[in-house]
N, C-alpha and C positions, 0 to 999 in steps of 0.2 A: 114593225116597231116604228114609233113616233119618231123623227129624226130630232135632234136639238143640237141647239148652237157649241160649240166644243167648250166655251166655258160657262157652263152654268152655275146659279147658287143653290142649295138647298139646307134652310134653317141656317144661313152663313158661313156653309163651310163652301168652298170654293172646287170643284169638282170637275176635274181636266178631261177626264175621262167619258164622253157620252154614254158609254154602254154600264160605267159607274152607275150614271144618274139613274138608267133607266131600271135599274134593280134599285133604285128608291123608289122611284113611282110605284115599284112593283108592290114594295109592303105598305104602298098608301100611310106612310108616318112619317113623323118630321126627324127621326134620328133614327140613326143605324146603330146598331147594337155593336159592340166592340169584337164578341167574334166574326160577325158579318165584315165588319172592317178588316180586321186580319185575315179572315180567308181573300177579300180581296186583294189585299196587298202579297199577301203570300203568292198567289195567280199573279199577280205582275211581274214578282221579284223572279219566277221560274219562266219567264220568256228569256230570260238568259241563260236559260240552260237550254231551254227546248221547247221547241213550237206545240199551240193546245193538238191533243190528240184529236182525232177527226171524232165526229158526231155523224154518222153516214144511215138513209135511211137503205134498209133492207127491204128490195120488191117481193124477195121470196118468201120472206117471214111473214110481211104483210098479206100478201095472196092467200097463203096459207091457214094465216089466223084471222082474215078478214078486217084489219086492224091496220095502223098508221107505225109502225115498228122502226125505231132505230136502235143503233149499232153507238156506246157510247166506246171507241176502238183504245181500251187502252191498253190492248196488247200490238199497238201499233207506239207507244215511248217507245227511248233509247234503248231500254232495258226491257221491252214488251213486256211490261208490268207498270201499275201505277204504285208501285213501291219506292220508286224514285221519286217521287214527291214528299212526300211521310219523312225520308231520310235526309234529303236538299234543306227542309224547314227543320228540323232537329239539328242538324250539324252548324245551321246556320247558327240559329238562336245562340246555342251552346258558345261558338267562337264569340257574337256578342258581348256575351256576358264573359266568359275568359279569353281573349286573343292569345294566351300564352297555350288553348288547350292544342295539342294536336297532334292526341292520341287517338281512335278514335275505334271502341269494340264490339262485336253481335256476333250471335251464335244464328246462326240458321243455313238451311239445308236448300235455300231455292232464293225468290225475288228477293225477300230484302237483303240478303248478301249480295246481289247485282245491283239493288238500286245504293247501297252501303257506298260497295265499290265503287261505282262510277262518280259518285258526289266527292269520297276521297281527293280523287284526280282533280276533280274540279275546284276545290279549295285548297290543294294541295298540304293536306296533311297525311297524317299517315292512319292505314287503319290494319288491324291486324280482326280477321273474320275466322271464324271457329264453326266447324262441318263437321259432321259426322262421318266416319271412315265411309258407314254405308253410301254417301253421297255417288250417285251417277257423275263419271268424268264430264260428260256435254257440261253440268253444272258448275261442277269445278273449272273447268278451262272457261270457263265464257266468265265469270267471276274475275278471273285472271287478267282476261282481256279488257273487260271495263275497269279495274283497277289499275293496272296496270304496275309501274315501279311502285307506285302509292300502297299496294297491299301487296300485304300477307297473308296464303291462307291456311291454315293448319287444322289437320283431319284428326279428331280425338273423338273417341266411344263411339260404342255402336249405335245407339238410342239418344234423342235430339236431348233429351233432361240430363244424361249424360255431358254433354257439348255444351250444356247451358251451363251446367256450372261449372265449367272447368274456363270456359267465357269469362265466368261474375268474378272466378278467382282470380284471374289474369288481371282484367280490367281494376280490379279492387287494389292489387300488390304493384301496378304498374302507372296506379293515378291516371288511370283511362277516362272516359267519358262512354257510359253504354250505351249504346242503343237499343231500344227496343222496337220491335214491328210491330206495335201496336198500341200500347197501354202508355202513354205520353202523348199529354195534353198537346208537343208540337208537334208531332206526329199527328196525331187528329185533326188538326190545324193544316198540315201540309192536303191529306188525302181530301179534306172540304176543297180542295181548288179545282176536282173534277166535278162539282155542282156548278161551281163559279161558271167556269167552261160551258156546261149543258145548257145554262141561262141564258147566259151571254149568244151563242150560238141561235136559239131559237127564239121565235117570234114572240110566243107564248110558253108559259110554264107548260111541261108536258102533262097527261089527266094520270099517266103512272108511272113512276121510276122503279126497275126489279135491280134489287142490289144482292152481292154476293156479300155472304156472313163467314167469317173465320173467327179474328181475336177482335174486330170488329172498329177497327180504326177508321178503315172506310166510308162502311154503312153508319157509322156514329156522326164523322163528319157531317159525312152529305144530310144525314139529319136535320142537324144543328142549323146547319147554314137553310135548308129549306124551311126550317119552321122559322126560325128568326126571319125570312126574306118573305112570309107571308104567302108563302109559291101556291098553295093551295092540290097540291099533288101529293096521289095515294102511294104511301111508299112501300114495295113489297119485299120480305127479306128472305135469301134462300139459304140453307145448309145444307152439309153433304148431310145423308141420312146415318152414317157414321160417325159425325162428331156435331150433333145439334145442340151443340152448350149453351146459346141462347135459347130457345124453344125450352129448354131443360131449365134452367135461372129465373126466366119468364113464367112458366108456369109453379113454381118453386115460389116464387116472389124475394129470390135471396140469390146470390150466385154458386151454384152446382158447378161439383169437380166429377166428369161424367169417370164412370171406371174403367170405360175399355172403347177408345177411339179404332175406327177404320182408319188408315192412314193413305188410302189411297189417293183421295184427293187431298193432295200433301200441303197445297199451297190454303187450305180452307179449314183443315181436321185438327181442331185442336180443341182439349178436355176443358178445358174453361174457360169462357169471353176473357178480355181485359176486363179490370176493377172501373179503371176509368170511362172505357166505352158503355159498359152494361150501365152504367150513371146515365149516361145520356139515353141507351136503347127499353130503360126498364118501363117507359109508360105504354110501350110499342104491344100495340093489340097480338097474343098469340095468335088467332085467324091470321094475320098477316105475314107470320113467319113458316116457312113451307120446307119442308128436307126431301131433297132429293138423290130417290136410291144411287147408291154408285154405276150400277151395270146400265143404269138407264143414262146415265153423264154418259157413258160410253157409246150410246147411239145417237146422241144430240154432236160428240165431239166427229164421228165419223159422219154425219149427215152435214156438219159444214165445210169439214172437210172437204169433201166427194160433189156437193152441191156447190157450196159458195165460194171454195178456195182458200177459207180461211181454217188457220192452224191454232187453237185454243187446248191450252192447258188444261186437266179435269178444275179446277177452280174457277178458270176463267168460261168454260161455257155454264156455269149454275144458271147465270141471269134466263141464260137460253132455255134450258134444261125444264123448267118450270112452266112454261109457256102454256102445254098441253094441261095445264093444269085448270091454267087462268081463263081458257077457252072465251067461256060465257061472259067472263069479266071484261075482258078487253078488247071484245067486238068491237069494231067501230069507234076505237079511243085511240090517241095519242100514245105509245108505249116506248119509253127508253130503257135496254138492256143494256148494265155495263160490263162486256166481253173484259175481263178483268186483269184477263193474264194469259200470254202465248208463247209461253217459257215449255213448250213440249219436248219430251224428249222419245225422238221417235224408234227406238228400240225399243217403246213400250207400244207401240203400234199393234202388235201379234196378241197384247194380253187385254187392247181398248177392244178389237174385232171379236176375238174370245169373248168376252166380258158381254159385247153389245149382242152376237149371236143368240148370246144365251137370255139375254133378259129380252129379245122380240121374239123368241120361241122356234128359230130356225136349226137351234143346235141342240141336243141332249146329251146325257152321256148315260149308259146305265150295264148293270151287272147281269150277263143272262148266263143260268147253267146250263150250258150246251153238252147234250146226249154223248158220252165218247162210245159211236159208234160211226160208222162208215156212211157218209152223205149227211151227215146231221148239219154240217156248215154250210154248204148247198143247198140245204132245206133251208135254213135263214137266209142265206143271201136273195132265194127268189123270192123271198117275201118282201125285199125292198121296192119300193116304187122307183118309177124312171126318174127322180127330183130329188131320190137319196143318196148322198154319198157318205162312206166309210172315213171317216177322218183320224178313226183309234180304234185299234185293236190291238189287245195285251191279255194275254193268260194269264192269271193269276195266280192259279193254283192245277199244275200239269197230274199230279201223283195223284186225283181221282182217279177212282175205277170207273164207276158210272158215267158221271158226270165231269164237267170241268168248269170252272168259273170265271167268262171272260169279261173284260172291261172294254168296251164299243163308245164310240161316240160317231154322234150321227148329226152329218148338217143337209139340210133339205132347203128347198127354194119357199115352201111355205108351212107354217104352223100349224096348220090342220093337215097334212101329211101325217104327224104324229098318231094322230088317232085311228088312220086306218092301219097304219103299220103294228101299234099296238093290238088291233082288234086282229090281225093275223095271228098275231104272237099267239094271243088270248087263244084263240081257235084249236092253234095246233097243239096247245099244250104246253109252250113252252114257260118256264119259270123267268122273269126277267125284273130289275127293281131298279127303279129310275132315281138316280142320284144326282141330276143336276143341280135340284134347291139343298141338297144334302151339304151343309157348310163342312163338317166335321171330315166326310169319306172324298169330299170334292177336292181338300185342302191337302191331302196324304197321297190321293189317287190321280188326279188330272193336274 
């Protein structure tokens, strides 16, 4: 980057900032557009709160995919989430315009009840945040702690639309101020300061930015600010393959209420975009928008895990998660993933390994009617190979005469294991019915 003197002019406005100016040069015009000016400013006003999250490049990504890869770490915020931006510029604005607000309410079950909380503390109002009983305690206590005396947080129903309106009520009867995670205009405003960030940071526009897609406050931002800023970079946008409501509105050409969300990737699964963001993401080429299966998050979360040391939420590794996809696209390109969220909670560690086993083909599980007769289960066991191990075994049903029907799950060191072990099966006779992909017998059984 061109270096320039700390006060320059451009079209007469007076511009203190060098790395300002140079995101003019950048859109080659003589005026900056007024969201482009407020996401800057918004970036300025949150160095009081907190240093930009790192922009780090990844050697083992890059190696990997033969490509230039960084890491845009914003599961390295106070809050390991970039939710604490979205809610810093909302609660701001809001006391703006009322200095007397300072109530301040949201319903949600993960980041932006921490990025809520912590902004509370920081302007010192009060907020009272509404969870779902089902809420994991890590979530709740860490909520606790970034709020601290400033919040409150009260667990009601079991389901978040539940908790959402018992939020709207409170805030409505209590003359609150809501917040939303997503569908507010300053909200989109805040989450645009992690483009600001990316630019500023590098020399050159990156040739791809992959963004993670939920209620779409993010990806709408970073949008906005790149198309208005001229960046000239291909934007790619992922979904869990459980809740792809953009992909779904996008192809619809209207906004779809999907009917039955995965919730697993809790911090991204949600049945319909915001109104407001789908505004900004509806010209967004479907090819560019990609769903990525859950169980496959789950070996991208354990491979940075295990590899790089880094701890990412099912949300926050999407950007990653995609990668295998983009193979041929991003050869030998510039590529920024933004790690989006490191809010894990690692009791759920047994069901990411589960989950990842199964979708690289290492683990099965399946129902075989085994002979009730004497050596019948010594005749299966030596049909394992030395790379199989026994992980389940359950009878199911003991009161045959013949037979009996047991539940096995089987983890091996490699996926073609499967196939000879089956072709013994096959050989000897035995009856056996593989339920891994079986959603319905997997959900009741394993």
């Amino acid at each position: 980057m061109i270096a320039i003197p700390p006060l320059a002019t451009v079209s007469g406005r007076h511009i203190e900032d060098r790395k300002l100016a140079s995101h003019v040069r950048l859109r080659h015009v003589t005026r900056m557009s007024d969201f482009a000016d407020t996401a800057l400013a918004v970036t300025a006003r949150l160095r009081g709160l907190f240093p930009a999250t790192p922009l780090l490049r990844n050697d083992y990504l890059s190696a990997k995919y033969d490509a230039d890869i960084w890491l845009k770490r914003e599961d390295l915020s106070p809050v390991r989430s970039y939710k604490i931006r979205g809610a810093f510029n909302a609660m701001r604005k809001a006391r703006e315009a009322d200095p007397d607000q300072t109530l301040f309410v949201c319903a949600s079950a993960g980041n932006h009840a921490q990025g809520v909380a912590y902004n509370c503390r920081h302007f010192g109002v009060r907020g009272v945040i509404f969870m779902p009983i089902t809420t994991p305690q890590q979530k709740i206590g860490k909520t606790k702690t970034f709020g601290g005396d400033a919040v409150e947080v009260r667990l009601t129903g079991d389901y978040f639309d539940d908790t959402l309106r018992t939020a709207q009520q409170f805030c409505a009867e209590n003359g609150g101020h809501f917040l939303s995670p997503f569908d507010d205009d300053h909200v989109i405003e805040g989450q645009s300061s992690v483009g600001v960030e990316m630019l500023d940071e590098l020399s050159l526009p990156p040739d791809m930015v992959i963004l993670p897609v939920g209620g779409g406050g993010l990806s709408s931002g970073m949008k906005r600010y790149f198309d208005e800023m001229g960046a000239g970079t291909e934007l790619v946008f992922v979904e869990p393959a459980g809740g792809a409501s953009l992909a779904a509105s996008l192809n619809a050409g209207e906004l779809v209420t999907l009917p039955k969300v995965d919730s697993f990737v809790d911090g991204a699964a949600v049945a319909r975009i915001g109104e407001r963001t789908f505004r900004i993401l509806s010209d967004v080429d479907p090819a560019n928008v990609f769903a990525a299966p859950e169980d496959r998050i789950c070996t991208t979360i354990l491979e940075m895990l295990n590899v790089e040391g880094v701890v990412l939420e099912p949300a926050g590794a999407l950007a990653l998660d995609v990668l295998p996809d983009l193979a041929e696209r991003i050869r030998g390109r510039r590529v920024v993933c933004v790690t989006s969220g490191g809010n894990f909670d690692f009791e759920r560690l047994p069901e990411v390994k589960e989950r990842a086993q199964r979708y690289s083909g290492v683990k099965k599980y399946f129902i075989l009617r085994l002979p009730q007769r004497p050596g019948a289960l010594r005749d299966f066991l030596e049909m394992l190979g030395p790379g199989d191990d026994i992980a389940r075994f359950e009878y199911l049903k003991k009161s045959a005469r013949n037979f009996g029907s047991v539940l096995i799950g089987i983890e091996t060191e490699h996926a073609a294991n499967f196939a000879t072990l089956f072709g013994r099966l096959d050989a000897a006779g035995f009856a056996y019915r593989d339920i891994t992909d079986d959603a319905t017998l997997s959900e009741f059984l394993i």
